[in-house]
C-alpha positions in Angstrom: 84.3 52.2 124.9 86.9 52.8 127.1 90.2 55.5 127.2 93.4 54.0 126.6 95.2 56.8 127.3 96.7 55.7 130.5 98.1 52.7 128.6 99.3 54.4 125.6 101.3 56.6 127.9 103.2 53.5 129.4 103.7 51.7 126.0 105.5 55.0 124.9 107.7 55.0 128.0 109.4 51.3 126.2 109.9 52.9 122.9 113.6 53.1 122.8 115.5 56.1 122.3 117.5 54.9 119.8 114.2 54.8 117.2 112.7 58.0 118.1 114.7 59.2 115.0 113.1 56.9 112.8 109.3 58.3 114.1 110.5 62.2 113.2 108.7 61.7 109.9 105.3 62.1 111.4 104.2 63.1 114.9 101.4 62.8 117.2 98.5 65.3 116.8 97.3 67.9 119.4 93.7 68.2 120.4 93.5 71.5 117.8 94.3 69.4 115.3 91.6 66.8 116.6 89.1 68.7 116.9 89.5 70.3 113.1 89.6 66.8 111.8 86.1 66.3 113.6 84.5 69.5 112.0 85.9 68.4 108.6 84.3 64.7 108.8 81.0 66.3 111.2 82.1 63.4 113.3 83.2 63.2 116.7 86.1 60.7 117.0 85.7 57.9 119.3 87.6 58.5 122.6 90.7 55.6 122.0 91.2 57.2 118.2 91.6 60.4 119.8 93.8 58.4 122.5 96.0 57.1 119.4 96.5 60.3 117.3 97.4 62.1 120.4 99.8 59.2 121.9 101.2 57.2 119.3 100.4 58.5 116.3 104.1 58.6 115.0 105.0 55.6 115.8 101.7 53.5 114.0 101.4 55.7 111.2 105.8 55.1 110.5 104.7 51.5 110.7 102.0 51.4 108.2 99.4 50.7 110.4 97.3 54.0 111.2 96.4 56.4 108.4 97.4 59.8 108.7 94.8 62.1 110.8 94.9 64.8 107.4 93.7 61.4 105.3 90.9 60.2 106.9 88.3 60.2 104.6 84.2 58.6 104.7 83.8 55.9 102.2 79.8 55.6 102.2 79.1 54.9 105.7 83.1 53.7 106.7 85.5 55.7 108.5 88.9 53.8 107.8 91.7 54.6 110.4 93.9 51.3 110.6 95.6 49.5 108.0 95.6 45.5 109.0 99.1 43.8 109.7 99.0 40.9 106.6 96.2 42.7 104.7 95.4 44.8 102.1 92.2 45.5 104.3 91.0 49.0 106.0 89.8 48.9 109.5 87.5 51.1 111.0 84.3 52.3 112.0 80.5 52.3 110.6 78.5 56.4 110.8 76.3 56.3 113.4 77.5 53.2 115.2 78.5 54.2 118.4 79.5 50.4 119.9 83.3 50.8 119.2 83.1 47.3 117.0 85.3 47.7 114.1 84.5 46.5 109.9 86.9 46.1 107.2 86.7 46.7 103.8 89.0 47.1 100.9 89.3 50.5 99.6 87.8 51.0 96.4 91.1 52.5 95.0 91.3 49.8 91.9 94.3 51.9 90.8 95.8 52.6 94.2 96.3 55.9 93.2 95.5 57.4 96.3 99.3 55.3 97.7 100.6 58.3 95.3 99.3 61.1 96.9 99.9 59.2 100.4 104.1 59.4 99.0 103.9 62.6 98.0 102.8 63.7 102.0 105.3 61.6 102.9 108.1 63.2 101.2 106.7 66.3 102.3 107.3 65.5 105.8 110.4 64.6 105.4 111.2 67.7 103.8 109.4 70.0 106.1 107.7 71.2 103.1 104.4 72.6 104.3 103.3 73.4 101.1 104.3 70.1 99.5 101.8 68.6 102.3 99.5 71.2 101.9 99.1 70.5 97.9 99.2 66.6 98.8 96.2 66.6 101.7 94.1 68.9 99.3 94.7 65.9 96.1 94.2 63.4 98.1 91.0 64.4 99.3 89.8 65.7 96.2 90.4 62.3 95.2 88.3 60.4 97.5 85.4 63.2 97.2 85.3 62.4 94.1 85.1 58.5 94.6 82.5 58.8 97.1 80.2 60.7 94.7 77.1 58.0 94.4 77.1 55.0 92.3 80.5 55.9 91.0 81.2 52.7 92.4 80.3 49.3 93.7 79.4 48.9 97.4 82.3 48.0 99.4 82.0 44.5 100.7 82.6 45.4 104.3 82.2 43.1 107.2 82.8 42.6 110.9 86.8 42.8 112.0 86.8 39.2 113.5 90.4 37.8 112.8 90.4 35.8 116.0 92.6 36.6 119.4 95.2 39.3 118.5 92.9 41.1 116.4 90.1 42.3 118.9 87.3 43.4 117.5 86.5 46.2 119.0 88.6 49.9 118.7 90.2 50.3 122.2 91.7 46.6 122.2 92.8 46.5 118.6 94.4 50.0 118.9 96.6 48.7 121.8 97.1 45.9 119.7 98.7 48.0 117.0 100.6 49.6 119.4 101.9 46.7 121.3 102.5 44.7 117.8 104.7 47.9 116.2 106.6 48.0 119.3 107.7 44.5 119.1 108.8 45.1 116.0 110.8 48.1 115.7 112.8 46.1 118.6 112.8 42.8 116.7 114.3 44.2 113.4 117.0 46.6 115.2 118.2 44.2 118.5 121.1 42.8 116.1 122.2 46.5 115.9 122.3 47.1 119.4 123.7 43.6 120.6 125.7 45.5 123.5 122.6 46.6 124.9 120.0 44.9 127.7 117.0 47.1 127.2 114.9 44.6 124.6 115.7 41.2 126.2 114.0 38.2 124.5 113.5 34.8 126.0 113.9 31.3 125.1 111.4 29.9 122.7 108.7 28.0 124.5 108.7 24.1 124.5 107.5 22.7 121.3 105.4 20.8 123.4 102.9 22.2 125.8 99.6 22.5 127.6 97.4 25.0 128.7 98.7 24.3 132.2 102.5 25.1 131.3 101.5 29.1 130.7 98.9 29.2 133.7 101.4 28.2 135.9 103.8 31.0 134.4 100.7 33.4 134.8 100.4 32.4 138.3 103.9 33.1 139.2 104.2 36.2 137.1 101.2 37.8 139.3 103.2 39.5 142.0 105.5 41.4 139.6 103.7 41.9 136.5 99.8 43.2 136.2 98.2 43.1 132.7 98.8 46.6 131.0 95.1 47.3 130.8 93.0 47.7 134.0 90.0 46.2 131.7 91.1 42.3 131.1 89.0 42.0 127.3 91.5 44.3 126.3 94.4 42.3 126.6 92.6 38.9 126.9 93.6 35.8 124.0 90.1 34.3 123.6 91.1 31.1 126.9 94.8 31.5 126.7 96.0 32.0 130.4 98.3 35.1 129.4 97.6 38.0 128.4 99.3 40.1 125.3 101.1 42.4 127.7 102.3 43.2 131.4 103.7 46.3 132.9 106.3 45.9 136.5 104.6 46.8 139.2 107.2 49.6 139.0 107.0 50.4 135.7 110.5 49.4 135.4 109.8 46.7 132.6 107.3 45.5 130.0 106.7 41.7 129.5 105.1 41.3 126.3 103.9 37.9 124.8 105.0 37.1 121.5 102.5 37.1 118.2 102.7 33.7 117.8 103.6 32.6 120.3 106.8 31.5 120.6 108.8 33.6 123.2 108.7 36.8 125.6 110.1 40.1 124.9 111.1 42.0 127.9 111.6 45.6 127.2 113.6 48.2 130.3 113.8 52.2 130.2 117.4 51.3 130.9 120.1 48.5 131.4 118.0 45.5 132.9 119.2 45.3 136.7 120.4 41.7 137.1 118.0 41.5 139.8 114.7 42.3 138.2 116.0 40.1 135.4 117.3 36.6 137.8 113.3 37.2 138.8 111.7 37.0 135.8 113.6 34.2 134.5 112.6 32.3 137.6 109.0 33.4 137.4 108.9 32.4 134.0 111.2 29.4 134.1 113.5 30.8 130.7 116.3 32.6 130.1 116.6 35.8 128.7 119.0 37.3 126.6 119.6 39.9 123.9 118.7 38.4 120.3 116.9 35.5 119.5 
């Protein structure tokens, strides 16, 4: 497995100002707070979860898609930490495996009454209630102590997390994945609120019809600008599609980030695109850019 702090640290740079206030809620953890997680699960995290809950915890958790580092919880042999985008599925890890490939499962939480105690730390936060988040951690994992006890249950039906291209399989590439795919859209829902600005820039919508050949020759052209965000290319690889899910400037001036579909490019700035870094990318791409779809 490999860190991903380096790249975690330049996704975070691209989160715009203007939604920091909506990540308040919940933060990212210190390596205290790690490490007391670790002696209450006798686990020691894998290095990118550790990457996550220190780097973008606030910002995957507010989106639904990383649980809480006070909630993580065995299931039998499972370790959930990721909640998959379009699923009622938990993602994580198997005891003992040490591989970084990931399983899902679905929770057995028939009731979903652990959701309740999940709202009531919520609120809690919000409040900056330490009690109220106190009472809520201890319920909650009461709760799932009490679930795990043997043959309370049916075995989960887990299996291998194998949801093709954008869904990487193993912890370190989905993580980014996460990461990358929350970014996208916290921009993609608030761009028609900020339609003065040129900081999240989106492109025209690729031809209808195209080839293979059509996005090598943009990868081609891109290559003395833009480098993949990841210095290890399964990370950010599609299965045999020439692009890759994300590139940083060779300044770190911009992010080029390929859409989930895809259909189009978002280009993300720390501040007002300079007309000359974006007249390049529009001809190294061969589409215009522009705020809003």
């Amino acid at each position: 497995m490999y860190a991903i702090e380096k790249e975690l640290k330049i996704l975070r740079q691209f989160i715009s100002p203007k939604l920091m206030d909506d990540l308040k809620k919940w933060k990212c953890y210190s390596e205290d707070e790690i490490l007391a997680a670790e002696k209450r699960l006798h686990v020691k995290l894998p290095v990118p979860i550790r990457d996550i809950y220190r780097h973008m915890a606030d910002l995957l958790v507010t989106s639904g898609y990383l649980r809480p580092l006070e909630l993580l919880h065995w299931e039998g042999r499972y370790l959930g930490f990721f909640l998959s985008p379009g699923e009622d599925s938990v993602v994580g890890i198997q005891k003992g495996k040490t591989s970084g490939e990931l399983y899902m499962w679905e929770e057995n939480d028939p009731k979903g009454i652990s959701w309740e105690y999940l709202d009531n730390l919520e609120t809690a936060c919000e409040e900056g209630d330490e009690e109220g988040k106190r009472k809520a951690v201890a319920a909650y994992q009461k709760y799932w102590k009490r679930r795990n006890i043997p043959f309370i249950h049916a075995p989960l039906n887990v299996h291998k997390q194998d949801q093709g291209p954008w869904f990487n399989q193993h912890l370190e590439g989905y993580g980014l994945f996460l990461a990358i795919h929350s970014i996208q859209e916290w921009e993609g829902m608030a761009w028609h609120e900020h339609t003065g600005e040129t900081t999240c820039l989106f492109s025209d919508f690729f031809p209808a019809r195209f080839s293979k050949e059509y996005f090598q020759n943009i990868a081609e052209r891109i290559q003395d600008d833009f480098k993949p965000l990841s210095d290890h290319p399964e990370l950010m690889d599609l299965d045999d599609f020439p692009l890759r899910m994300a590139y940083v400037h060779k300044d770190l001036e911009a992010l080029l980030i390929l859409g989930l579909e895809p259909v189009c490019f978002m280009l993300l700035t720390k501040g007002v695109a300079e007309r000359a870094l974006l007249e390049k990318v529009q001809e190294q791409t061969g589409l215009a850019f522009h705020v809003g779809f």
